[in-house]
N, C-alpha and C positions, 0 to 999 in steps of 0.2 A: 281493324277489320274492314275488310273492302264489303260495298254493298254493290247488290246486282240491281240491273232492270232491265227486262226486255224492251223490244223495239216499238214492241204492241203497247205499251205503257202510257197513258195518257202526256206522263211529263217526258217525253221525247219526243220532239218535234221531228217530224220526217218531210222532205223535199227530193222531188224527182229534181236530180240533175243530170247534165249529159258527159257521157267520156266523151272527152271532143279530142282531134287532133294538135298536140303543141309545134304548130309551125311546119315545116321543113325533115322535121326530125319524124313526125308521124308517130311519138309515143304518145300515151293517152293523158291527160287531163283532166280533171271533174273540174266544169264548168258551170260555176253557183249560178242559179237562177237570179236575176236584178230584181227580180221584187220579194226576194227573200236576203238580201246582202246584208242587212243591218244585222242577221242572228250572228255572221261569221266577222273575225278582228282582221281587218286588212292590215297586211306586213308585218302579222303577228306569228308565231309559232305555235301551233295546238300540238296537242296526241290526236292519232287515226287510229282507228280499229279497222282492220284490212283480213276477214275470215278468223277473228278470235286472237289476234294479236298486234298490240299497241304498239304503233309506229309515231314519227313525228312527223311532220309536215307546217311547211309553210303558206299561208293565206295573202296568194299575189295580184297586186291590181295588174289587169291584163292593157294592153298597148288602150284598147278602148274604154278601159276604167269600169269594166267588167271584173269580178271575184273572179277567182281559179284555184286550183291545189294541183299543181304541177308533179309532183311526187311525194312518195312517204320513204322515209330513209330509217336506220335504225339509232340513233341518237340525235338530241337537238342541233349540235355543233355540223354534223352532215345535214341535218335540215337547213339549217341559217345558210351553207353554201351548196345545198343541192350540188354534193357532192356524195361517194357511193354508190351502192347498189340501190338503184329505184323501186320500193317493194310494192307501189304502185303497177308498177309494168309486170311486175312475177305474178300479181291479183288478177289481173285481167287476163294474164294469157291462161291462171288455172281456175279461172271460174268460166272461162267464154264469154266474155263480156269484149264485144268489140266494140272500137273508135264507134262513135256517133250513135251508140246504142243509151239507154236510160238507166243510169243508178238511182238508187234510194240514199239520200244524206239525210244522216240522224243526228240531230245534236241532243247530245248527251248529258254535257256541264258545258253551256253557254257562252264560249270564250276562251274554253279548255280542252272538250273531249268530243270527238265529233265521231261517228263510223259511216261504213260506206257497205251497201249490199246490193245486191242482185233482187232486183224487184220478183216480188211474190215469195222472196224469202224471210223468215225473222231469226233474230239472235238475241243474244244475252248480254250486256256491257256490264262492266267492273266499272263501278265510279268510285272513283279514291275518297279515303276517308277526309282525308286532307285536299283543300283546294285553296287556291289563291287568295280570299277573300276571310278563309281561316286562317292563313299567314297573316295576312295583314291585320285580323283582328286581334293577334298577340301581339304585334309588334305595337300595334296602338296602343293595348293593354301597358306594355314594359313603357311606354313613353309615358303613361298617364300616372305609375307609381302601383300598376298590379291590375287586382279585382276588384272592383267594388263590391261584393259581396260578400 
């Protein structure tokens, strides 16, 4: 069973960041704030929440060694080469969120699930039952001869 929490929830950190422009190209960007980088895993692959649906997204050090999220794609393998449809660019153009305006970043599960909203608004995330940290506690578990319990 997936558990929910809203945005208003004590345990999701929220950070105004900016759509900023990616280069040349002029699609948007969320632009981490530098004195919030440490919540987000640089050259890692999270889940986005983009209007109530889990996308993936890549966590990229920018030319300045600035955080970014360049796009949300619909699987990890299209994230890893930001390749696809950008469902970044589809969010922006049907929320009105334009280049150099202010989003809200929520982190969710801390190195895994992150969402993106339109300031003054709240939502609801799905935090999976299962997360990284659970994998890895079974897989100790099987290396150690089981439960102790």
């Amino acid at each position: 069973m997936t558990d929910r929490v809203s945005s208003e929830n004590a345990s999701v950190e929220t950070v105004r960041a900016t759509l900023a422009s990616a280069g040349a190209t002029g699609r948007p960007r969320i632009a981490v704030p530098e004195e919030t980088a440490e919540q987000f895993p640089a050259d890692e692959l999270v889940t986005l929440v983009l209007g109530g649906t889990v996308y993936h997204a890549r966590v990229d050090v920018a030319l300045d060694d600035s955080l970014e999220i360049r796009g949300a794609y619909d699987n990890r393998r299209l994230a890893r080469e930001a390749d696809g449809e950008n469902r970044l660019v589809e969010w922006a153009k049907n929320e009105g969120v334009d280049v150099g305006r202010s989003v809200l970043l929520d982190t969710v599960v801390e190195g895994e699930r992150y969402g993106v909203r339109k300031p003054g608004e709240t939502t609801v995330y799905e935090v999976p039952e299962t997360t990284v940290n659970t994998s890895l506690d079974r897989i100790a578990q099987s290396l150690d001869g089981g439960d102790d319990e």
